[in-house]
Backbone bond lengths (Angstrom), bond angles and torsions (degrees), N, CA, C in turn:
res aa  C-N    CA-C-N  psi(-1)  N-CA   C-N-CA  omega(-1)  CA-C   N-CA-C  phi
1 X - - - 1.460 - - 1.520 109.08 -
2 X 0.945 115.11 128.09 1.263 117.79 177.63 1.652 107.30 -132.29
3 X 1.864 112.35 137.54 1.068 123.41 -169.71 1.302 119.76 -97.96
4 X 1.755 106.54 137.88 1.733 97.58 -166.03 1.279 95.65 -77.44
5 X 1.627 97.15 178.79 1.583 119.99 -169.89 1.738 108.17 -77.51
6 X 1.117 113.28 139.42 1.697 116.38 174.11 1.368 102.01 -49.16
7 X 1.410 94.72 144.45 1.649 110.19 -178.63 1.977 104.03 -88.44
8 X 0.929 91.67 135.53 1.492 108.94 -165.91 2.238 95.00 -58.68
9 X 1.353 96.37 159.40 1.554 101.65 -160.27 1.497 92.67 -87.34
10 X 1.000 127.06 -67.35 1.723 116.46 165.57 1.806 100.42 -105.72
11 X 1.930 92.58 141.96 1.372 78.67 155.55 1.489 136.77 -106.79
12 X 0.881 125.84 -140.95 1.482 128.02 -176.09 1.351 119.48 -112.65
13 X 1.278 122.28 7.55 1.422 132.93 166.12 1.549 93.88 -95.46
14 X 1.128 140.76 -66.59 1.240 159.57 170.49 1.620 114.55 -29.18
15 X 1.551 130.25 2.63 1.207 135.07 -178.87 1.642 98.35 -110.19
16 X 1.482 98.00 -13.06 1.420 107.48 -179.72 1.772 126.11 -80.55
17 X 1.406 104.43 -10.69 1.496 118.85 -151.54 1.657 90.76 -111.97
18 X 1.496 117.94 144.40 1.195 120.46 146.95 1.279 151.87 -39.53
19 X 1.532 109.99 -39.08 1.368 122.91 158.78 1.546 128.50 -37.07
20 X 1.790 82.35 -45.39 1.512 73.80 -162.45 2.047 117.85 -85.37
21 X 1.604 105.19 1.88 0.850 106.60 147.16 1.580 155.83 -109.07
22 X 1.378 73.07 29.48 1.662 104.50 -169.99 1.578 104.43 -69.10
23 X 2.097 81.96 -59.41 1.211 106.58 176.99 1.611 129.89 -58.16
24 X 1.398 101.78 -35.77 1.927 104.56 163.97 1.565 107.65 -60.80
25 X 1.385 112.73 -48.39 1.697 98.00 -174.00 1.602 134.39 -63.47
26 X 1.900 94.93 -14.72 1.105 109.67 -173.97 1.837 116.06 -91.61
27 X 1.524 93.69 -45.49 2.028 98.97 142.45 1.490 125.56 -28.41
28 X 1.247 101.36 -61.45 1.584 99.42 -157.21 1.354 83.97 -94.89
29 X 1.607 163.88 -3.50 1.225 133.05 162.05 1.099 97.75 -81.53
30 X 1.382 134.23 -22.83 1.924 112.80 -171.89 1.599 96.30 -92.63
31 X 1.072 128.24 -56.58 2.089 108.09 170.06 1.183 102.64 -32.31
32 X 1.601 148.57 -79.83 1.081 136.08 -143.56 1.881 103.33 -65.24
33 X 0.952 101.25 -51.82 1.747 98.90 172.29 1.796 134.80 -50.92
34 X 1.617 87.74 -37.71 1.287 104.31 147.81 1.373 142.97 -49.96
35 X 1.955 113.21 -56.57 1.338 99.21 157.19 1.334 102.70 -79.22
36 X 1.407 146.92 -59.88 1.308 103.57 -156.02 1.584 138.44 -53.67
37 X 0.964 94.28 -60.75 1.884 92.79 157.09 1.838 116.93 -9.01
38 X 1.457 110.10 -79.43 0.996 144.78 179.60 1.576 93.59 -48.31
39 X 1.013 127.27 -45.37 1.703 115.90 -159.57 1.468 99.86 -92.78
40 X 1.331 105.94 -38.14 1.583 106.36 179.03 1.019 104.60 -55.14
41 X 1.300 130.99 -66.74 1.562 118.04 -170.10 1.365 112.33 -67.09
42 X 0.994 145.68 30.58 1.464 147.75 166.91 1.611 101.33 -101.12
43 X 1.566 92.95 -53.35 1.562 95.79 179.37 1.711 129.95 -82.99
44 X 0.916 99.32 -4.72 2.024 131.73 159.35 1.303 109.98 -75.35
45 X 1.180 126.28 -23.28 1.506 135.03 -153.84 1.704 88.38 -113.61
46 X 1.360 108.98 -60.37 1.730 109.94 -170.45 1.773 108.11 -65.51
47 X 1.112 99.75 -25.57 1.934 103.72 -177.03 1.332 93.36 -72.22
48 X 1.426 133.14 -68.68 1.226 154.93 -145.19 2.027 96.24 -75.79
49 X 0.602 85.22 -0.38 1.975 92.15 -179.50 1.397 112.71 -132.68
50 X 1.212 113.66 -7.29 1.513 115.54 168.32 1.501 103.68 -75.87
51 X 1.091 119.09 -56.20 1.630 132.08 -167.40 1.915 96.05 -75.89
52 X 0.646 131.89 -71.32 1.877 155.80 170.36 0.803 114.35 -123.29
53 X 2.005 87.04 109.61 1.367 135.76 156.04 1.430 103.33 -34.58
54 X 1.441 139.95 -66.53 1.209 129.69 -166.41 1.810 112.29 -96.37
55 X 1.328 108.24 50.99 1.984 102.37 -165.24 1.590 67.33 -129.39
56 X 1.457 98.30 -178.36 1.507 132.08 -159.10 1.125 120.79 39.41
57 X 1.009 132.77 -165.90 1.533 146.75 -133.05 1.673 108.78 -118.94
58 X 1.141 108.89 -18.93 1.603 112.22 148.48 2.128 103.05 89.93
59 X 1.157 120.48 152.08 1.451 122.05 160.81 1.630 115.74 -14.52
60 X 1.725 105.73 -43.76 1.463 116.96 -132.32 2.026 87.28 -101.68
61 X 1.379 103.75 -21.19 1.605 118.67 175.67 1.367 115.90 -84.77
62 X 1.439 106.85 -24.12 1.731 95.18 177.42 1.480 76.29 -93.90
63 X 1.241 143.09 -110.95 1.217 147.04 -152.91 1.709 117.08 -1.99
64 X 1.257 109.80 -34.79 2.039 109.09 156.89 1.245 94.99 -99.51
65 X 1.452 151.30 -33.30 1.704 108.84 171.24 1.731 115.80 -49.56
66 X 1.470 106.14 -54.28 1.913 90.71 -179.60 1.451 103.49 -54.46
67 X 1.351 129.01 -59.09 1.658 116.99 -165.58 1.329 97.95 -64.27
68 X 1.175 146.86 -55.24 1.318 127.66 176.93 1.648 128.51 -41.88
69 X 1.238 106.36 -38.34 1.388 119.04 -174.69 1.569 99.44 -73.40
70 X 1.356 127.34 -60.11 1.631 133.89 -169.61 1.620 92.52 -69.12
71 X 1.185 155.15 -13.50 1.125 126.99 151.38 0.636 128.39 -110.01
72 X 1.637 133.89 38.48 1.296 140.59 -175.80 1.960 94.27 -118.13
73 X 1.229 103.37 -52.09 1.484 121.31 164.90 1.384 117.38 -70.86
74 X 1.242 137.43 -4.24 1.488 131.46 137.71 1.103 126.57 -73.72
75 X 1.133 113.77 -48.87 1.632 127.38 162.17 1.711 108.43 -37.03
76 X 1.022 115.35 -72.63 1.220 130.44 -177.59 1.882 121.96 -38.55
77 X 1.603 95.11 -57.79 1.843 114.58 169.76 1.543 111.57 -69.97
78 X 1.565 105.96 -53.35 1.510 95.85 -174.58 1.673 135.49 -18.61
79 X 1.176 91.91 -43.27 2.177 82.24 -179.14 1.698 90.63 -77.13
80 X 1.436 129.28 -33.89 0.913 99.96 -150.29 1.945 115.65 -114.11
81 X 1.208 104.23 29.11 1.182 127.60 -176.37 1.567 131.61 179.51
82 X 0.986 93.04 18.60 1.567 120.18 -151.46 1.539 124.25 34.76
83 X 0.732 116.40 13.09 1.852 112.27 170.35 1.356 105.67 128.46
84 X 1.165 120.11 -46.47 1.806 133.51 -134.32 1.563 96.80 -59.03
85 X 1.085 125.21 101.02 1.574 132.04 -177.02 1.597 95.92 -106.64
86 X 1.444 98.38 118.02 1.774 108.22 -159.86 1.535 105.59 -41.51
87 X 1.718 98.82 -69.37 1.602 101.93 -176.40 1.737 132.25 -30.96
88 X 1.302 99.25 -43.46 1.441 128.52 -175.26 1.607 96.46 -64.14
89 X 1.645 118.11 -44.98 1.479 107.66 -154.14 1.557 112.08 -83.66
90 X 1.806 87.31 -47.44 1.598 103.36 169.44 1.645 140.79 -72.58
């Protein structure tokens, strides 16, 4: 028995097709939305707590901005890239 060779990770017909840059544009607009979103309120949160102890959006507010954000932006890619929003995966 002898085992065939790994199938190549993209191929080279496939740089040719729309899809597959459908799917990069649709990646990299939901990562970038992802952190920003996500970073802003970190940094909304750290301004807003420098001045008042009890102002911003608290541990419990960034912690549903990322879950809010990664399933709002999976939702969104899924048909068309399947979801995989780098930050989120890696």
């Amino acid at each position: 028995y002898v085992e065939p060779p790994p199938a190549a990770f993209i191929g080279i017909d496939e740089l040719g097709k729309w899809s597959f840059y459908r799917a990069l544009i649709a990646e990299f607009i939901a990562t970038l939305l992802f952190l920003y979103i996500t970073v802003l309120t970190v940094i909304g949160y750290k301004s807003q707590s420098a001045t008042d102890p009890c102002g911003g959006v608290g541990i419990l507010g960034i912690a549903w901005a990322f879950g809010g954000m990664i399933f709002v932006l999976v939702y969104c890619t899924a048909g068309i890239s399947g979801g995989h929003i780098n930050p989120a995966v890696t």
